[in-house]
VOGU-3710 file (C-alpha; in Angstrom, 3 decimals, decimal comma):
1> xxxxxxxxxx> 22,728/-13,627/-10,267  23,618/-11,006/-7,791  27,242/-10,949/-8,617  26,049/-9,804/-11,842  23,730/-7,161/-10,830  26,653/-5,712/-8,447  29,213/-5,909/-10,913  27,369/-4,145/-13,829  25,774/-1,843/-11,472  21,581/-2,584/-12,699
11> xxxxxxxxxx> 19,463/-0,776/-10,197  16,408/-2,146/-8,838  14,548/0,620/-10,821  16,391/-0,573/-14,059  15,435/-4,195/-13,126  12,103/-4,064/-12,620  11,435/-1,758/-15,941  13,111/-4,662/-17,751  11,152/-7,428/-16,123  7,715/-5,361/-16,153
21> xxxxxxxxxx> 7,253/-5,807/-12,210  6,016/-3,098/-10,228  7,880/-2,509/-6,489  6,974/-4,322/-3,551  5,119/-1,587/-1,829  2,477/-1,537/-5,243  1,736/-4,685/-4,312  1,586/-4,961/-0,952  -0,604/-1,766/-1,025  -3,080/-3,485/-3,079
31> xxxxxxxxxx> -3,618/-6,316/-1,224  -3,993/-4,235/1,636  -6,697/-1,861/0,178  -8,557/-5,208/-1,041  -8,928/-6,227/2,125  -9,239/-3,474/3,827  -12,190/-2,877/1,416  -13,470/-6,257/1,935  -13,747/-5,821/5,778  -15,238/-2,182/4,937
41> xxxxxxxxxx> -18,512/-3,284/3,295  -18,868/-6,311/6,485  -22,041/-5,445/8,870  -20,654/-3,783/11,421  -21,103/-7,004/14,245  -18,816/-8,876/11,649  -15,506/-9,158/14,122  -13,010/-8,082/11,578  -14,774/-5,182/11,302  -15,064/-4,741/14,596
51> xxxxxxxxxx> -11,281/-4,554/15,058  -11,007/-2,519/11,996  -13,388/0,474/13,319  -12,194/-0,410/17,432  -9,682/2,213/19,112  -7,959/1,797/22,548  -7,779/4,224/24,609  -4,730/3,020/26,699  -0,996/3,920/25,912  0,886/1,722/24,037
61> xxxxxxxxxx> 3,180/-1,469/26,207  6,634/-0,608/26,496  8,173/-3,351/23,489  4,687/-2,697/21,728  5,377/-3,121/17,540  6,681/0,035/15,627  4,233/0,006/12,844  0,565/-0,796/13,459  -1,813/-2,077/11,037  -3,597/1,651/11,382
71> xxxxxxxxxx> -0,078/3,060/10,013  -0,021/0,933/7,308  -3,583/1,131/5,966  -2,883/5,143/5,968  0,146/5,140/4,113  -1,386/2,978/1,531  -4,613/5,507/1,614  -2,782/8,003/0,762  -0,284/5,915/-1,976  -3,625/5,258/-3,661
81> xxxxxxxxxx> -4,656/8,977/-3,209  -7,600/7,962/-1,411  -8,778/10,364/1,459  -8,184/8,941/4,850  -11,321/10,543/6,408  -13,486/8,968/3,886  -12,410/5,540/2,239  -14,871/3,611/4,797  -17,715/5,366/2,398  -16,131/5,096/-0,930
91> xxxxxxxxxx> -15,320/1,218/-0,021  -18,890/0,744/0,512  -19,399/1,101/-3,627  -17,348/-2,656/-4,561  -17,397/-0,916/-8,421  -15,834/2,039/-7,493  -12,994/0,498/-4,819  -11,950/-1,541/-7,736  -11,706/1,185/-9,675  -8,637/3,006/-7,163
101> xxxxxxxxxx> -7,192/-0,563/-6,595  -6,788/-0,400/-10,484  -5,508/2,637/-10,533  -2,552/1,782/-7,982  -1,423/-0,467/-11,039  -1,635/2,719/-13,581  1,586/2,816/-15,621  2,124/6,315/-15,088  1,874/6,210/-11,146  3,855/3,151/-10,469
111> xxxxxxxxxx> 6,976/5,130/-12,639  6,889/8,243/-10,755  6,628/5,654/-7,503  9,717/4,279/-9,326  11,923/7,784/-9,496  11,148/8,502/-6,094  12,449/5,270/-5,217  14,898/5,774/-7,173  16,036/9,605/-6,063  15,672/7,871/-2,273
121> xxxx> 18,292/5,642/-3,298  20,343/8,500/-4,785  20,742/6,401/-8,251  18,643/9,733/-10,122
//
């Protein structure tokens, strides 16, 4: 299969029209603000949401992982134009939560998350 998609030059943008899948980062940011929503409305002695809400004040270990969970939960806050400083109180309402995880999978959004792909790739 990926001889063919080399040798007729189909992009992953292309691909993924034609199959009606959304990228990997769509999904993974869903999940991610599902469970990050999840832990949210916990009491806050649950232990999840104790690590959640917890910040060290220590540096870093030398060898320490690039990207921490903290990273990643912002960068899909702010793929899902959610407000960093406030998603703890908007995940509190379940109704409304669902309603920006639904709106990750908007049409519209996911193909402008597409062309920037896309322009990052320098295939636009």
């Amino acid at each position: 299969m990926w001889h063919h998609v080399r040798e007729h030059r189909i992009t992953n943008v292309s691909l993924l029209k034609v199959l009606g899948l959304r990228n990997v980062e769509t999904y993974v940011c869903r999940r991610q603000l599902q469970w990050a929503g999840h832990v949210a409305r916990m009491g806050p002695e649950r232990l999840p949401r104790r690590f959640l809400s917890a910040w060290c004040g220590r540096p870093r270990p030398v060898g320490r992982p690039e990207v921490t969970y903290g990273a990643t939960l912002e960068a899909a806050l702010e793929f899902a134009g959610v407000g960093v400083s406030s998603w703890m109180e908007q995940a509190q309402d379940r109704a409304g939560w669902k309603q920006v995880i639904v709106g990750i999978w908007d049409v519209e959004h996911d193909i402008e998350v597409h062309e920037v792909l896309a322009r990052r790739a320098g295939v636009v």
